[in-house]
C-alpha positions in Angstrom: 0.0 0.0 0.0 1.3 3.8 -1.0 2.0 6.1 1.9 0.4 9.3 1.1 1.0 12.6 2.8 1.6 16.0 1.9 4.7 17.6 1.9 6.2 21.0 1.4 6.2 22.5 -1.9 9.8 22.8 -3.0 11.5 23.8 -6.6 14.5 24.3 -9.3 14.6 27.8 -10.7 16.3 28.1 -13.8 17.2 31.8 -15.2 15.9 32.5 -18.6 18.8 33.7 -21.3 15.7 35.4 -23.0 13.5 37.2 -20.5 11.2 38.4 -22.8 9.8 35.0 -23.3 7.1 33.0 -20.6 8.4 30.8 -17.8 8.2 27.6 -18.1 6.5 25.4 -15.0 7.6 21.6 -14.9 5.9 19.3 -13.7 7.1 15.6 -13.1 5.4 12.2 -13.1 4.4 9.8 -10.0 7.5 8.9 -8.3 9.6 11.9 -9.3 10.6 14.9 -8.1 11.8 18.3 -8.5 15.0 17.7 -10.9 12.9 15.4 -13.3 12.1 17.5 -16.2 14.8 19.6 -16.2 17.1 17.6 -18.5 13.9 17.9 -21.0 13.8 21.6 -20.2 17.3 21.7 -21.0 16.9 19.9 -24.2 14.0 21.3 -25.6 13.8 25.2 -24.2 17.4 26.3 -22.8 16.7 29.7 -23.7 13.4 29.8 -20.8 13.4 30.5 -17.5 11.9 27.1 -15.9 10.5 26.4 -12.3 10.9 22.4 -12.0 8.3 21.4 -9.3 8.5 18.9 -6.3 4.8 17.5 -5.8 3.0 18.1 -2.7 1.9 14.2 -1.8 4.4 11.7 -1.2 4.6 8.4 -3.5 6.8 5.7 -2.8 10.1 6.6 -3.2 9.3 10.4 -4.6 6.4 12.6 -4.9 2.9 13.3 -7.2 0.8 16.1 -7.4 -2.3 14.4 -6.8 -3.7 10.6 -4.7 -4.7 7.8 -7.4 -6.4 4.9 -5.7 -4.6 1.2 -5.8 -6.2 0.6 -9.5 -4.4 3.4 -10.5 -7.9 5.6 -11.1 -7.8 9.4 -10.7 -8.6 10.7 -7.4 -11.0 13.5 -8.3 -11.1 14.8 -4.9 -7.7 15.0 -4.6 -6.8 17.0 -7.3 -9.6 19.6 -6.1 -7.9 19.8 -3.2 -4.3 20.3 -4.2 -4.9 22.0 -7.1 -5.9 25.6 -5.8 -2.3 25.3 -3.5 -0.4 24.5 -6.4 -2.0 27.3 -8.0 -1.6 29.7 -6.1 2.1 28.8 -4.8 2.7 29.2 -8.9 1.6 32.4 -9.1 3.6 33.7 -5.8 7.0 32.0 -7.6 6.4 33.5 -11.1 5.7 36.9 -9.4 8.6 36.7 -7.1 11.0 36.1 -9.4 9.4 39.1 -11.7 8.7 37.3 -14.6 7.1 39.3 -17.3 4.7 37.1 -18.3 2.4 34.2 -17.5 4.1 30.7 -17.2 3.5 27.6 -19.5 2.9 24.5 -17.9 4.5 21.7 -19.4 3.4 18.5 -17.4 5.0 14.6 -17.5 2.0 11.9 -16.8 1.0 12.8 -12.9 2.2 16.1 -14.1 0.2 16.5 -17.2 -2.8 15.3 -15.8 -2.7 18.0 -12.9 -1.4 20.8 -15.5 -4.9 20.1 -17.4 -6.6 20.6 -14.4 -4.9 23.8 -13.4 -5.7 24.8 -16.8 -9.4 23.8 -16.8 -10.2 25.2 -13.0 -7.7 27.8 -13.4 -8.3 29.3 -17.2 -6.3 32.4 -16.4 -3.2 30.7 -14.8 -1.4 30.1 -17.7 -1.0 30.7 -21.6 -0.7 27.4 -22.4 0.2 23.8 -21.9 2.1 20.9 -22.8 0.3 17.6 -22.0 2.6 14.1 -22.2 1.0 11.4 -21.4 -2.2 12.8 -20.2 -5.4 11.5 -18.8 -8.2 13.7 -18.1 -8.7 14.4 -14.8 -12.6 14.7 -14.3 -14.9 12.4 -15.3 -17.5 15.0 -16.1 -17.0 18.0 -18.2 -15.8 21.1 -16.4 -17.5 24.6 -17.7 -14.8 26.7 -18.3 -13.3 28.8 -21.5 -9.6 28.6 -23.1 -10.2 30.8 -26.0 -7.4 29.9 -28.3 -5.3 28.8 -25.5 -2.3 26.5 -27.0 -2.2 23.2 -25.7 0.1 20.5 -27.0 -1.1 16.6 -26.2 1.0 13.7 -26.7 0.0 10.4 -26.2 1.9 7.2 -26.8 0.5 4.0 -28.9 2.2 1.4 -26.9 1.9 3.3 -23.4 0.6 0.3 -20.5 -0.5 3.0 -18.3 -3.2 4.2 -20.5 -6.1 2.9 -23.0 -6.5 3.9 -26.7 -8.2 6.9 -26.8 -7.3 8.6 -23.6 -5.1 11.6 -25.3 -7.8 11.7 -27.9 -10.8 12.4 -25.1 -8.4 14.8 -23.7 -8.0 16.9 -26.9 -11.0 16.8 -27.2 -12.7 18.1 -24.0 -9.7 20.9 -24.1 -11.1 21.9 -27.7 -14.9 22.2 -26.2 -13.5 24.5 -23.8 -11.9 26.6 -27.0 -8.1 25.7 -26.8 -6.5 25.3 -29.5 -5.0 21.9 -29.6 -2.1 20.0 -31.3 -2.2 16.8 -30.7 -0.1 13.4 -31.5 -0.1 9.9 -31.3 3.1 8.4 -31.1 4.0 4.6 -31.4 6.0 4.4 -28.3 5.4 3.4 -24.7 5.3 5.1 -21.5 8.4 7.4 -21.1 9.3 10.2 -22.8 11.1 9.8 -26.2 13.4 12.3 -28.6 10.6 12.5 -30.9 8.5 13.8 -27.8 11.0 16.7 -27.4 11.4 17.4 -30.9 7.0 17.7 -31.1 8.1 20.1 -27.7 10.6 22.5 -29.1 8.8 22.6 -32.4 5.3 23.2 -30.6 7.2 26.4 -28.6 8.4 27.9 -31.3 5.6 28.1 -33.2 2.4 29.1 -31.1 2.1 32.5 -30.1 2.6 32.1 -26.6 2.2 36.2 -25.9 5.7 36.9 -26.9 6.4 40.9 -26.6 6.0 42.3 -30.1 
């Protein structure tokens, strides 16, 4: 059985070489922690400044940012409840370290499902989003408006940890709520690939993600 309980939100900051474009927030999968994404941060976005979260709930041998019950389904509740934390604590960092901008999230599995949520109970948190390996988090459809928000999904073929379809529905319910969505399929499995960060760093450069004109 998993031992869940919270712990303190902690970080990496990394400084942007061009401030004039949005911070990027990481966030890592179930087991992980703060330094997680940062080697895809590094790969894919050098140039942003990027805030690399730690997960408030503690999973095994590392951290999530939400429960999931011992069949693996999404805790609902839990996300409602540590999503308005997480939140807010990403506002406060963003604004403390005087960014210029609103952040992109850019969430890993655990990650990308609470990023979606942020984004869906949150609609002014962020400019966009990065999904990888997503599920949605709420069974029912949440009322809410992302008019022409970015989003990127990517889902993987061959991924045990999800059914066919699941990146799909996701899209999807982000594209009722008026995001504009990119999304892929790709025939791999669960982690993250070279082709994933080559979708990344091509999906960054080419939205507009409210770049100073």
């Amino acid at each position: 059985m998993k031992i869940l309980i919270s712990a303190p939100m902690q970080y990496r900051f990394v400084n942007a070489r061009d401030p004039s474009l949005p911070p990027l927030i990481l966030l890592h999968g179930s087991g992980g922690n703060e330094t997680d994404m940062l080697p895809v941060a590094a790969a894919v976005a050098p140039e942003y400044a990027a805030f690399s979260l730690r997960g408030a709930i503690v999973w095994e041998q590392g951290y999530a940012f939400f429960r999931r019950f011992p069949d693996r389904g999404i805790d609902e509740d839990s996300i409602r409840e540590e999503a308005p934390a997480l939140a807010a604590f990403i506002t406060d960092i963003v604004a403390q370290h005087h960014c210029k901008s609103q952040p992109v999230l850019i969430g890993f599995s655990n990650g990308a499902i609470m990023a979606a949520a942020l984004m869906l109970l949150f609609p002014n948190l962020a400019r966009g989003a990065a999904l990888l390996r997503p599920l949605s988090p709420f069974a029912t459809r949440i009322e809410t408006r992302l008019p022409a928000t970015p989003v990127l999904v990517i889902d993987a073929v061959n991924d045990p940890r999800r059914r066919a379809g699941d990146g799909a529905k996701m899209a999807s319910q982000l594209r009722q709520a008026g995001a504009a969505v990119e999304h892929h399929s790709l025939p791999v499995g669960h982690d993250l690939t070279d082709h994933d960060q080559a979708l990344l760093r091509g999906w960054l450069d080419r939205v507009d993600l409210g770049r100073p004109q």
